[in-house]
HTML snippet that shows the backbone in 3Dmol.js (N, CA, C, O; Angstrom):
<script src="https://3Dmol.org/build/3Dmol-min.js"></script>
<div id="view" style="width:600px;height:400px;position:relative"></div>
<script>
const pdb = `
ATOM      1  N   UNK A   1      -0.362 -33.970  18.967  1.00  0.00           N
ATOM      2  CA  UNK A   1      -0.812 -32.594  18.873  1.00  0.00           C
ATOM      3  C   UNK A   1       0.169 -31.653  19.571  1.00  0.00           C
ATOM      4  O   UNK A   1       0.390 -30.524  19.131  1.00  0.00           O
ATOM      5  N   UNK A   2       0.819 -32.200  20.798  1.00  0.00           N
ATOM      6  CA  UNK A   2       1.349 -31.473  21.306  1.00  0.00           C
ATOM      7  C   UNK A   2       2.929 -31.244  20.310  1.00  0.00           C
ATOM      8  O   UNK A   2       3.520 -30.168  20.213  1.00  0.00           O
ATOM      9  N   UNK A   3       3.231 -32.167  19.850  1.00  0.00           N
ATOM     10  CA  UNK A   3       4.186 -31.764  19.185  1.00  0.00           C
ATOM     11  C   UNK A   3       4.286 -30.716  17.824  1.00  0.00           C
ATOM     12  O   UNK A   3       5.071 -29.786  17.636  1.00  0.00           O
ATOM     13  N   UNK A   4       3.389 -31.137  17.116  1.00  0.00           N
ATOM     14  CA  UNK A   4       2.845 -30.245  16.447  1.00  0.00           C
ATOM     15  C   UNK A   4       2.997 -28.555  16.559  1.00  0.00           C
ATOM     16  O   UNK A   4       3.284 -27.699  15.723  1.00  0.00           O
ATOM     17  N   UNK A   5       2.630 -28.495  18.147  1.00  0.00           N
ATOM     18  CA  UNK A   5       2.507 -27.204  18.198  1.00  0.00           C
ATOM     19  C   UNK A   5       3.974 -26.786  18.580  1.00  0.00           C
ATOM     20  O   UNK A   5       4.690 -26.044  17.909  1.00  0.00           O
ATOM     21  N   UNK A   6       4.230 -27.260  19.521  1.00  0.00           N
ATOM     22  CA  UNK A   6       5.963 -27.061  19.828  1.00  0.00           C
ATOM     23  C   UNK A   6       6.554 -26.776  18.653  1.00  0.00           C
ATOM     24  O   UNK A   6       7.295 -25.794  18.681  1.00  0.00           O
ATOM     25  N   UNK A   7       6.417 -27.504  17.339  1.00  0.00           N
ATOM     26  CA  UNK A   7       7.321 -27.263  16.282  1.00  0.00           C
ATOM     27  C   UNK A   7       6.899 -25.867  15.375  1.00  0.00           C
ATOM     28  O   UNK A   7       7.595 -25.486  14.435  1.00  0.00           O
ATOM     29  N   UNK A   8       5.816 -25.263  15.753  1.00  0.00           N
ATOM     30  CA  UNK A   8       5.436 -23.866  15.846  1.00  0.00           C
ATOM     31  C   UNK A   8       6.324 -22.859  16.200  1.00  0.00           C
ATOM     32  O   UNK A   8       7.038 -22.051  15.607  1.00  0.00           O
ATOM     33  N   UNK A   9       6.069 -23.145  17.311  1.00  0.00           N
ATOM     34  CA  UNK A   9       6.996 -22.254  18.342  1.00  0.00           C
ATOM     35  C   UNK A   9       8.699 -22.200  17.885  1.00  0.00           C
ATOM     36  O   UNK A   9       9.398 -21.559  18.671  1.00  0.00           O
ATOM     37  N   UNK A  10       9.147 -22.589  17.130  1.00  0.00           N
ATOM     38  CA  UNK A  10      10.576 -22.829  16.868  1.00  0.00           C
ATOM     39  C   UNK A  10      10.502 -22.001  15.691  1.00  0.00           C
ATOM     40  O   UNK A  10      10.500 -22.382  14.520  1.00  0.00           O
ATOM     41  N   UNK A  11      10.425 -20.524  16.248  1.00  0.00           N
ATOM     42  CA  UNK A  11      10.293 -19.692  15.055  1.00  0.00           C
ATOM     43  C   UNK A  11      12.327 -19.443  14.909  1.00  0.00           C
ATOM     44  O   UNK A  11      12.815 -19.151  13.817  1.00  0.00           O
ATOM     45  N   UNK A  12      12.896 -19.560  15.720  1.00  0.00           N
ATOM     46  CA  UNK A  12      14.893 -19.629  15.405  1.00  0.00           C
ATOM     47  C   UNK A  12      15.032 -20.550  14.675  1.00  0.00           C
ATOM     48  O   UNK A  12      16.203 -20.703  14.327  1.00  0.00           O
ATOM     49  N   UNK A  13      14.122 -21.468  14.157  1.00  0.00           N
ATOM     50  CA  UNK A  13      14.565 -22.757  13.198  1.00  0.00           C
ATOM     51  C   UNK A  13      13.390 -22.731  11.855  1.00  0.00           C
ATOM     52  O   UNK A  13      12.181 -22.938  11.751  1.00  0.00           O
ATOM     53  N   UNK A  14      14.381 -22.397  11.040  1.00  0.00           N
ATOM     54  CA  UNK A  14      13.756 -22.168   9.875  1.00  0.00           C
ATOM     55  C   UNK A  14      13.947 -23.099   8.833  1.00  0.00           C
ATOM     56  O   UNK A  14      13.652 -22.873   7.659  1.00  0.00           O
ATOM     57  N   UNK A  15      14.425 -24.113   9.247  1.00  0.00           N
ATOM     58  CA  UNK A  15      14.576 -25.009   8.000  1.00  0.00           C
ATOM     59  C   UNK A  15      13.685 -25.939   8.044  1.00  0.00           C
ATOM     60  O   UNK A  15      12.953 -25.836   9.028  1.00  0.00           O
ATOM     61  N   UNK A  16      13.489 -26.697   7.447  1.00  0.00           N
ATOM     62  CA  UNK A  16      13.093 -28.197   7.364  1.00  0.00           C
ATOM     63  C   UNK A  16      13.872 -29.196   7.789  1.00  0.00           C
ATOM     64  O   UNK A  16      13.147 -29.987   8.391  1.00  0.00           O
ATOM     65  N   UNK A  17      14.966 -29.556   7.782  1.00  0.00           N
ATOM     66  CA  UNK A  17      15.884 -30.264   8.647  1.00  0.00           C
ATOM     67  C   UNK A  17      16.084 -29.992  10.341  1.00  0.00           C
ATOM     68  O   UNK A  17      16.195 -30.881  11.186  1.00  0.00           O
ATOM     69  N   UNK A  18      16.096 -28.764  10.547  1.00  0.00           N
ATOM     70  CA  UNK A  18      16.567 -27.917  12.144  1.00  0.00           C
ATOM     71  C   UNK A  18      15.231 -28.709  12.877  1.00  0.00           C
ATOM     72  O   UNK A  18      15.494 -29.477  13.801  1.00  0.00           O
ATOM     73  N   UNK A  19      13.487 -28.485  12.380  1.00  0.00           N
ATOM     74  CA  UNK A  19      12.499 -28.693  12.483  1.00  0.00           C
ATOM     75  C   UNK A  19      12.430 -30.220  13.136  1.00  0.00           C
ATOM     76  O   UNK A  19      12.146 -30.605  14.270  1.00  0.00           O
ATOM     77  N   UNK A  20      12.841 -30.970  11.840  1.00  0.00           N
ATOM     78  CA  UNK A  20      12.799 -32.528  11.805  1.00  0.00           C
ATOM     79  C   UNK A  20      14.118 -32.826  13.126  1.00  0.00           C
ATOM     80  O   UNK A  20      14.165 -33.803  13.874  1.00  0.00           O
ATOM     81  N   UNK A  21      14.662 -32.165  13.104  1.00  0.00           N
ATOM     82  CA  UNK A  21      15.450 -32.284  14.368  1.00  0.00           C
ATOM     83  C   UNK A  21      15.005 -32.301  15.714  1.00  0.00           C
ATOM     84  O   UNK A  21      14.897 -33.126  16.620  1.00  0.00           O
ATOM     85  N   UNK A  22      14.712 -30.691  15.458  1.00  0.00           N
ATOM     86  CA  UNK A  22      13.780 -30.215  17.189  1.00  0.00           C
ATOM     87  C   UNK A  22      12.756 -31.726  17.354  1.00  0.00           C
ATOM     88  O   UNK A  22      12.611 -32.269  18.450  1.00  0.00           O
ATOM     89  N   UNK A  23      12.349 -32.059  16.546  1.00  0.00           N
ATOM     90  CA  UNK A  23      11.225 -33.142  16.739  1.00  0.00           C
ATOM     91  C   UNK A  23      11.938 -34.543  17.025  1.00  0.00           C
ATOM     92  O   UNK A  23      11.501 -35.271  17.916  1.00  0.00           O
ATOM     93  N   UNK A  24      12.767 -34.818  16.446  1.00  0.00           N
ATOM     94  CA  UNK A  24      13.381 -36.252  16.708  1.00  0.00           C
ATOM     95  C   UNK A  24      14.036 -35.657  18.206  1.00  0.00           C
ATOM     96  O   UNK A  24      13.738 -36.283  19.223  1.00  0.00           O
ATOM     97  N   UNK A  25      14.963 -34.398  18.329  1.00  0.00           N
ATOM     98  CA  UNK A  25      15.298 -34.535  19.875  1.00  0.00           C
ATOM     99  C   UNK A  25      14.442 -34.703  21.055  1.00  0.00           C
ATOM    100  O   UNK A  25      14.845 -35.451  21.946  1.00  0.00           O
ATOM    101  N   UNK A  26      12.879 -33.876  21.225  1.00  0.00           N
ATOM    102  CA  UNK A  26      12.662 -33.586  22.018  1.00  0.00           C
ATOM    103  C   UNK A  26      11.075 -34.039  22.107  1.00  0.00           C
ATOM    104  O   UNK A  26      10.256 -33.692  22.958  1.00  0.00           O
ATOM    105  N   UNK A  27      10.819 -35.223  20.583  1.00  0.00           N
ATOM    106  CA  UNK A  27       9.663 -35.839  20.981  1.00  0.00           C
ATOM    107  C   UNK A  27      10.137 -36.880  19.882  1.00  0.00           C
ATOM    108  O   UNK A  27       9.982 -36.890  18.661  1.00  0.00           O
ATOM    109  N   UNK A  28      10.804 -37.799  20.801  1.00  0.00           N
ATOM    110  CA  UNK A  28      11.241 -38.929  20.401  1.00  0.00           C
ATOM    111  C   UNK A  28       9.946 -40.395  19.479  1.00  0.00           C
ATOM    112  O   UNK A  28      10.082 -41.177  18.538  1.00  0.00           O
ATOM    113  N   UNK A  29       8.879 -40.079  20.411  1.00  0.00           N
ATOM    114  CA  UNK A  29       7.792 -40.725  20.306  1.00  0.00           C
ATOM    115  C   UNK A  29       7.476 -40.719  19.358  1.00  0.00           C
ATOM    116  O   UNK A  29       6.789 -41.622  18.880  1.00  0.00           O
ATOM    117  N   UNK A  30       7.873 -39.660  18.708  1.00  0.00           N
ATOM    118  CA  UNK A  30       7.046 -39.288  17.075  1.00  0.00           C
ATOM    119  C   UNK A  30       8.247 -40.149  15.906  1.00  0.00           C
ATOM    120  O   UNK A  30       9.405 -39.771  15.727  1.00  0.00           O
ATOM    121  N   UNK A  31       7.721 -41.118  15.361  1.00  0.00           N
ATOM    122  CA  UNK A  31       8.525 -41.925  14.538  1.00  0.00           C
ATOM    123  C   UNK A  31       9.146 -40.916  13.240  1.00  0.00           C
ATOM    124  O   UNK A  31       8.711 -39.999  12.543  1.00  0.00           O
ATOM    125  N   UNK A  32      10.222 -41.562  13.360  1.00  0.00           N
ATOM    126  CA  UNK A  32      11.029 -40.778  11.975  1.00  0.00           C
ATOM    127  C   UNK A  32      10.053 -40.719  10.219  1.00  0.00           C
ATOM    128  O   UNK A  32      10.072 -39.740   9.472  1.00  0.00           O
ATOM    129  N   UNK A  33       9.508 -41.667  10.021  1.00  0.00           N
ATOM    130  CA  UNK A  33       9.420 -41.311   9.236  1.00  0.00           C
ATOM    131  C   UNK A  33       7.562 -40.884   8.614  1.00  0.00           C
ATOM    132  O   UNK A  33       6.885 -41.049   7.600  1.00  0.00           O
ATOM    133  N   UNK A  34       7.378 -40.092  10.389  1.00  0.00           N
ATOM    134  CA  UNK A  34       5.799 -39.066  10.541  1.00  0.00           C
ATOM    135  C   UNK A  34       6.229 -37.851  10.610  1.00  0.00           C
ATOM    136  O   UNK A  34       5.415 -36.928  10.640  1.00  0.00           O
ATOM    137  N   UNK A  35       7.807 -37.578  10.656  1.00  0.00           N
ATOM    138  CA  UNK A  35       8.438 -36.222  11.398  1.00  0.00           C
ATOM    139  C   UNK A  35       7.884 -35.318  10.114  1.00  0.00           C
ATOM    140  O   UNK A  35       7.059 -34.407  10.183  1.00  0.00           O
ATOM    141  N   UNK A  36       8.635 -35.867   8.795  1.00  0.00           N
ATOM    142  CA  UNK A  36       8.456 -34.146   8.168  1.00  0.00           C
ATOM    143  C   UNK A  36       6.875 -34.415   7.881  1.00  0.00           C
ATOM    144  O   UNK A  36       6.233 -33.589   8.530  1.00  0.00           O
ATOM    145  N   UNK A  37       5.922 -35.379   7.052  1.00  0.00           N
ATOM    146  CA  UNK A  37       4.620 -35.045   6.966  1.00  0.00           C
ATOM    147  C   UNK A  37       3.850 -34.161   8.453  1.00  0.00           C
ATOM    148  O   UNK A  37       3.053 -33.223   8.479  1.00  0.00           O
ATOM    149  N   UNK A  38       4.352 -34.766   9.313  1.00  0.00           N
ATOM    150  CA  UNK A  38       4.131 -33.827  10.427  1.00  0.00           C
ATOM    151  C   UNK A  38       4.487 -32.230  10.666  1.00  0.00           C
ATOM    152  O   UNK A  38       3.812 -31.462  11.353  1.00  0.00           O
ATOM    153  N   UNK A  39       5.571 -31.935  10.022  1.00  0.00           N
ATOM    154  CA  UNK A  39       6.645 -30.201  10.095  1.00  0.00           C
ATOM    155  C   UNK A  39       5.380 -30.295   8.805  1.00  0.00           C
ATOM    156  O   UNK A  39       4.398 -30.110   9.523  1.00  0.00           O
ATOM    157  N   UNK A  40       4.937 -30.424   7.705  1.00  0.00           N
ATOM    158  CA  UNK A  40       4.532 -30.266   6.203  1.00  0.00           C
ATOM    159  C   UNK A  40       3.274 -29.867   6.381  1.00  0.00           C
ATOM    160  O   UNK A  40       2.841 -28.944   5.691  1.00  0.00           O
ATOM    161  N   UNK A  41       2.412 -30.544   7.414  1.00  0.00           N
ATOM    162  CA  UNK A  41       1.248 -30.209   8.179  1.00  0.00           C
ATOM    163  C   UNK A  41       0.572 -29.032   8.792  1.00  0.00           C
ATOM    164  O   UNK A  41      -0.311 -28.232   8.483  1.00  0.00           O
ATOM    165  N   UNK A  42       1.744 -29.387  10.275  1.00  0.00           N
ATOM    166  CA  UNK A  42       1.384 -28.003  10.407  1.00  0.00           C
ATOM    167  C   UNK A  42       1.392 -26.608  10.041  1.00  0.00           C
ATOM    168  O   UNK A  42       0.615 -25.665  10.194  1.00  0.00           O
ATOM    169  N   UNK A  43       3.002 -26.855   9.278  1.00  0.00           N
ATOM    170  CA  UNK A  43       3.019 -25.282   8.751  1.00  0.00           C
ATOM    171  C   UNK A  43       2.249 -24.961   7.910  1.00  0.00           C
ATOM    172  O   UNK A  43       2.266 -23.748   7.705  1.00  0.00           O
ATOM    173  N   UNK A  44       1.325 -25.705   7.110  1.00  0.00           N
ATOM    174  CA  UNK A  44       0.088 -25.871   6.236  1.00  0.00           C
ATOM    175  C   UNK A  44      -0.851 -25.112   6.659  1.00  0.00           C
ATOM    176  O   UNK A  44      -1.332 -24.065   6.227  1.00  0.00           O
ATOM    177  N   UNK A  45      -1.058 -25.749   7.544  1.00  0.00           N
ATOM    178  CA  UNK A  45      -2.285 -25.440   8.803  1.00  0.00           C
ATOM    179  C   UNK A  45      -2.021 -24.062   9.118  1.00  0.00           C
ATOM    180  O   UNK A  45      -2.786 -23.115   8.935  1.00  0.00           O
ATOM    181  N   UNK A  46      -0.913 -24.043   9.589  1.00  0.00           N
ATOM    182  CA  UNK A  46      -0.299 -22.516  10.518  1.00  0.00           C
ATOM    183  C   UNK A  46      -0.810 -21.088   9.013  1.00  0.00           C
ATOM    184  O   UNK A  46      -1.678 -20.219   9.082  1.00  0.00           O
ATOM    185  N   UNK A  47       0.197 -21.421   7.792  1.00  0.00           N
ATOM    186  CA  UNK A  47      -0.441 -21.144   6.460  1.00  0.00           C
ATOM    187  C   UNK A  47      -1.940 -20.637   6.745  1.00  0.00           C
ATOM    188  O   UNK A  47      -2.356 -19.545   7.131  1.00  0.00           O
ATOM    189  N   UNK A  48      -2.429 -21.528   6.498  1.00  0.00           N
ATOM    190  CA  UNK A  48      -4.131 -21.566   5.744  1.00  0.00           C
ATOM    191  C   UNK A  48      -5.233 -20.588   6.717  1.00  0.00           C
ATOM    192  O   UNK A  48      -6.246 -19.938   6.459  1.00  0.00           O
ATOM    193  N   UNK A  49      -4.270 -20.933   8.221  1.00  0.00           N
ATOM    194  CA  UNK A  49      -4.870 -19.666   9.362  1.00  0.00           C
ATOM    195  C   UNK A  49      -4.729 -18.898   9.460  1.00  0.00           C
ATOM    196  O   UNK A  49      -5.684 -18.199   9.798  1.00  0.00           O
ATOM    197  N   UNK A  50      -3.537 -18.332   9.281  1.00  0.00           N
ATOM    198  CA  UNK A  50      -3.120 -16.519   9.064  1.00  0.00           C
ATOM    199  C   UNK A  50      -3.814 -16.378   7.509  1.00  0.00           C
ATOM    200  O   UNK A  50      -4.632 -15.462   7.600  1.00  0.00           O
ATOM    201  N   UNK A  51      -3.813 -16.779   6.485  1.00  0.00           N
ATOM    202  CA  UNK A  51      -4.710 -16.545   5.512  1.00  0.00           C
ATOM    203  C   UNK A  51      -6.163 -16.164   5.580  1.00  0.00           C
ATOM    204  O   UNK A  51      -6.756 -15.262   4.988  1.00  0.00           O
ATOM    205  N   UNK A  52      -6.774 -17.408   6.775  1.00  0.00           N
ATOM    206  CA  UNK A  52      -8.149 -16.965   6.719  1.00  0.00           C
ATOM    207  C   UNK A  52      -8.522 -15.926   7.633  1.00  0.00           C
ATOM    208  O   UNK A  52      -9.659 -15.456   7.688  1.00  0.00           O
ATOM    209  N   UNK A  53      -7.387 -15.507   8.479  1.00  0.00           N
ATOM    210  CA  UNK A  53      -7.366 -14.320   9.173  1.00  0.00           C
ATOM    211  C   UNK A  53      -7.256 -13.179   8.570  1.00  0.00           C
ATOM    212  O   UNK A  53      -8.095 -12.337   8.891  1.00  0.00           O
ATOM    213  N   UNK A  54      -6.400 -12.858   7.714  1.00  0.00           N
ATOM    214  CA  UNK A  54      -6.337 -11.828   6.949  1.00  0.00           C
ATOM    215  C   UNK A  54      -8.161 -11.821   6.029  1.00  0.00           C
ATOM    216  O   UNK A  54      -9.060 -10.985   5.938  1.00  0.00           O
ATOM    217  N   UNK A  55      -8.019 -12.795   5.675  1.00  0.00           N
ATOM    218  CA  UNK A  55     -10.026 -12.522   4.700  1.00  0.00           C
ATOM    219  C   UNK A  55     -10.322 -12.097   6.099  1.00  0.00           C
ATOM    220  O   UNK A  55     -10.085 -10.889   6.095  1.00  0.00           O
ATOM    221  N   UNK A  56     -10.589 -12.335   6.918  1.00  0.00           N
ATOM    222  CA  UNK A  56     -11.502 -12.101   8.001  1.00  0.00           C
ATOM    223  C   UNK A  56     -11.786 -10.484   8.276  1.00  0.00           C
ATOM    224  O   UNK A  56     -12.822  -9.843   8.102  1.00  0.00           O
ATOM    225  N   UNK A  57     -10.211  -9.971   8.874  1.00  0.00           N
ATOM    226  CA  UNK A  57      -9.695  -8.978   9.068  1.00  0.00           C
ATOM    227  C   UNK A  57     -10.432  -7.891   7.776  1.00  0.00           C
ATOM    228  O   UNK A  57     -11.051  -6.833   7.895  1.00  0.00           O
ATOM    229  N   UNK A  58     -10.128  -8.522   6.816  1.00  0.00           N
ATOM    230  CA  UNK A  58     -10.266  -7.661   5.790  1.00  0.00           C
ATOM    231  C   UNK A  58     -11.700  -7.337   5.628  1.00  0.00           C
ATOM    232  O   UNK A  58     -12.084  -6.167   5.625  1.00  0.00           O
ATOM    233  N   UNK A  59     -12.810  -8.727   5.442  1.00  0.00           N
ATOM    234  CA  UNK A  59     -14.262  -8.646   5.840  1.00  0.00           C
ATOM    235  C   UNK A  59     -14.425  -7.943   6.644  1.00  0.00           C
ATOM    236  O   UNK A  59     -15.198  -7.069   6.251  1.00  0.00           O
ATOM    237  N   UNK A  60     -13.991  -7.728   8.078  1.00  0.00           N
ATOM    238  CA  UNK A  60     -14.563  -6.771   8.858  1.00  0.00           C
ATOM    239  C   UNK A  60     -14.801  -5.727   8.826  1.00  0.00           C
ATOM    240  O   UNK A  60     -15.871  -5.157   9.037  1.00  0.00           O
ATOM    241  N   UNK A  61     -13.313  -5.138   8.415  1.00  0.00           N
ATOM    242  CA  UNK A  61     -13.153  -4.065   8.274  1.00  0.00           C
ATOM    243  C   UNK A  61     -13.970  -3.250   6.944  1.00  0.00           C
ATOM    244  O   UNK A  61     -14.274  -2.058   6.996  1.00  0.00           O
ATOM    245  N   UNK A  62     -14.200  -3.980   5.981  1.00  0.00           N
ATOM    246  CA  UNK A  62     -14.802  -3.626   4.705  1.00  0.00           C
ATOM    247  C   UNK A  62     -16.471  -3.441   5.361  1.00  0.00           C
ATOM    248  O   UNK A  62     -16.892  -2.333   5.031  1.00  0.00           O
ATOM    249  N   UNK A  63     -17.391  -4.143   6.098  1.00  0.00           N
ATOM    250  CA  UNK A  63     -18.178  -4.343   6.898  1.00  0.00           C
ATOM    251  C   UNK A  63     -18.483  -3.228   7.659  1.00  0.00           C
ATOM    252  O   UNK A  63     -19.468  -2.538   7.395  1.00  0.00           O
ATOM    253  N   UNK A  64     -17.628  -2.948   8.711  1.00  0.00           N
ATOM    254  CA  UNK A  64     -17.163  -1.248   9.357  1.00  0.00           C
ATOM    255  C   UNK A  64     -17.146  -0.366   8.801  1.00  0.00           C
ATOM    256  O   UNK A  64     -17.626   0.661   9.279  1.00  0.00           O
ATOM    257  N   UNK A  65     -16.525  -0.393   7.419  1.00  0.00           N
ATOM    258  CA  UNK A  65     -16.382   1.505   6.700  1.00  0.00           C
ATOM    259  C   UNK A  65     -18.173   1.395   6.299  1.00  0.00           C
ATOM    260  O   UNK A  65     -18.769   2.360   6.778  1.00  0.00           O
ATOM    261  N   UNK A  66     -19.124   0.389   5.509  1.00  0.00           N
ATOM    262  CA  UNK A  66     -20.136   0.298   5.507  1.00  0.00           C
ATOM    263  C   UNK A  66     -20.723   1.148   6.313  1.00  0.00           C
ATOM    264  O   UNK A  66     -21.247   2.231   6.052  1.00  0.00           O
ATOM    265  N   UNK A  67     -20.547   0.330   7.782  1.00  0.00           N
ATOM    266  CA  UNK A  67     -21.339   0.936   8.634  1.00  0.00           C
ATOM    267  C   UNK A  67     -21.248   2.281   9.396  1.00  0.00           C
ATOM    268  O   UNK A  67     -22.052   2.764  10.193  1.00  0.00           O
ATOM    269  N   UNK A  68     -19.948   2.810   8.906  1.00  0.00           N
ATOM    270  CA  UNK A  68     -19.466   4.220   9.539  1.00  0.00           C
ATOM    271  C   UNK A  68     -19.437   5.250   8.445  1.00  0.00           C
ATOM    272  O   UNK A  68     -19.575   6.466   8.581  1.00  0.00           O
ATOM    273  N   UNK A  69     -19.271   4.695   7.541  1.00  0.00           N
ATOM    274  CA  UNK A  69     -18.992   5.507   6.325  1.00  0.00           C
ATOM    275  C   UNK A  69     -17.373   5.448   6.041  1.00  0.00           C
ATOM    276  O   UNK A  69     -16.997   5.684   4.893  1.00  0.00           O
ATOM    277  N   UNK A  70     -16.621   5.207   6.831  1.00  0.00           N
ATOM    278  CA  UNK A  70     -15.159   5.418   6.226  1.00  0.00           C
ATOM    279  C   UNK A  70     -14.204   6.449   6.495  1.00  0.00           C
ATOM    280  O   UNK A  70     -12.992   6.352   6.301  1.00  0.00           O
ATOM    281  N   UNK A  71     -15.078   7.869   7.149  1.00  0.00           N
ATOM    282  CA  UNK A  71     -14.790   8.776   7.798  1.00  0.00           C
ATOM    283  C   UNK A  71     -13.907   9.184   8.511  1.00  0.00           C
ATOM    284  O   UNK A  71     -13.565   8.270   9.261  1.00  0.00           O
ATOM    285  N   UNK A  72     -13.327  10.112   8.688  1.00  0.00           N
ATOM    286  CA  UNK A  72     -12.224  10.181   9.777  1.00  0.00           C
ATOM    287  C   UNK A  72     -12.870  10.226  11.125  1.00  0.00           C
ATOM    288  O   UNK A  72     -12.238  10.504  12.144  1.00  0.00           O
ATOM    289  N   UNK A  73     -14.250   9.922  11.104  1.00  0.00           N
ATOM    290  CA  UNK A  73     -14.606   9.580  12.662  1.00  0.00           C
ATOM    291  C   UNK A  73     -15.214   8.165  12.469  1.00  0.00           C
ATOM    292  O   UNK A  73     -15.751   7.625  13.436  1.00  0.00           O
ATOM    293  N   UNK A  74     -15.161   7.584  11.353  1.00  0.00           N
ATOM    294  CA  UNK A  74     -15.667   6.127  11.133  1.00  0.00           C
ATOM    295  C   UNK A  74     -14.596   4.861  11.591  1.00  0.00           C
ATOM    296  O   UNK A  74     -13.923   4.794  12.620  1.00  0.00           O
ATOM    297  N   UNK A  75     -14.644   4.324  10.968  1.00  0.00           N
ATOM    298  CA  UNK A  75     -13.714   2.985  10.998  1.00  0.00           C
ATOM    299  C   UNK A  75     -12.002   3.239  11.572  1.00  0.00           C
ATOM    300  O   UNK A  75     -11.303   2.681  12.418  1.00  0.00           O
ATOM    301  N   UNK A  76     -11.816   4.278  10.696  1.00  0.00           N
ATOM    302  CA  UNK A  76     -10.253   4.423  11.040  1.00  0.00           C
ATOM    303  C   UNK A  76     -10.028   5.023  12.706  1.00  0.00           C
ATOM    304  O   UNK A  76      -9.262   4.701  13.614  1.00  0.00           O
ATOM    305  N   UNK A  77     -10.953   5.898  12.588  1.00  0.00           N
ATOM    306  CA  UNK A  77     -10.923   6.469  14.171  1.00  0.00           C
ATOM    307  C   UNK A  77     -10.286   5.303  15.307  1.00  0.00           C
ATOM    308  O   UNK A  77      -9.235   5.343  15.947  1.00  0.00           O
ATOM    309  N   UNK A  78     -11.689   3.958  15.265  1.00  0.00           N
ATOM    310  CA  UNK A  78     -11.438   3.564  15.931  1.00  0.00           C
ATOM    311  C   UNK A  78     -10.468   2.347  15.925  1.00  0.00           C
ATOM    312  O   UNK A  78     -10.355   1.746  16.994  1.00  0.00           O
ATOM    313  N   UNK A  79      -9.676   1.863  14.736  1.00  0.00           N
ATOM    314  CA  UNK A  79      -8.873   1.037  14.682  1.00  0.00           C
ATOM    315  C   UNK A  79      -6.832   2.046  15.408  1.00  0.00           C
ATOM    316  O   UNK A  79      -5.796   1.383  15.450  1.00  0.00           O
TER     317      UNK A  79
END
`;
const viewer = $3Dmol.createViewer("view");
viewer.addModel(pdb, "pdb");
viewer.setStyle({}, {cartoon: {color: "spectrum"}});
viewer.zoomTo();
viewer.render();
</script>
């Protein structure tokens, strides 16, 4: 898990190779050939969460003009 997330964080490495790298250097433990289903994973994951964030975001806010009306003292005011 922990690696996983580390290979997050390596937003200067944008490839798929650089990735499978950072991971073979600096978490050796993780066998070569779990590295990319592992990089394939999380960025999946990473994917599918900013996605369901945006519905979310968007629900809310659609939710809010409802309840304010939409107004220039409604929803937008306070975002």
């Amino acid at each position: 898990m922990q690696a996983a997330t580390a290979e997050l964080d390596q937003y200067h490495s944008f490839t798929e190779p650089e990735i499978i790298g950072y991971l073979a250097d600096c978490y050796p433990v993780v066998h070569e050939e779990f590295r990319r289903p592992l990089v394939l994973a999380a960025v999946s994951g990473a994917q599918r969460a900013a996605h369901l964030y945006v519905v979310v975001e968007k629900t809310r806010r659609l939710q809010m003009n409802k309840v304010w009306g939409g107004s220039e003292f409604g929803v937008h005011a306070l975002l």
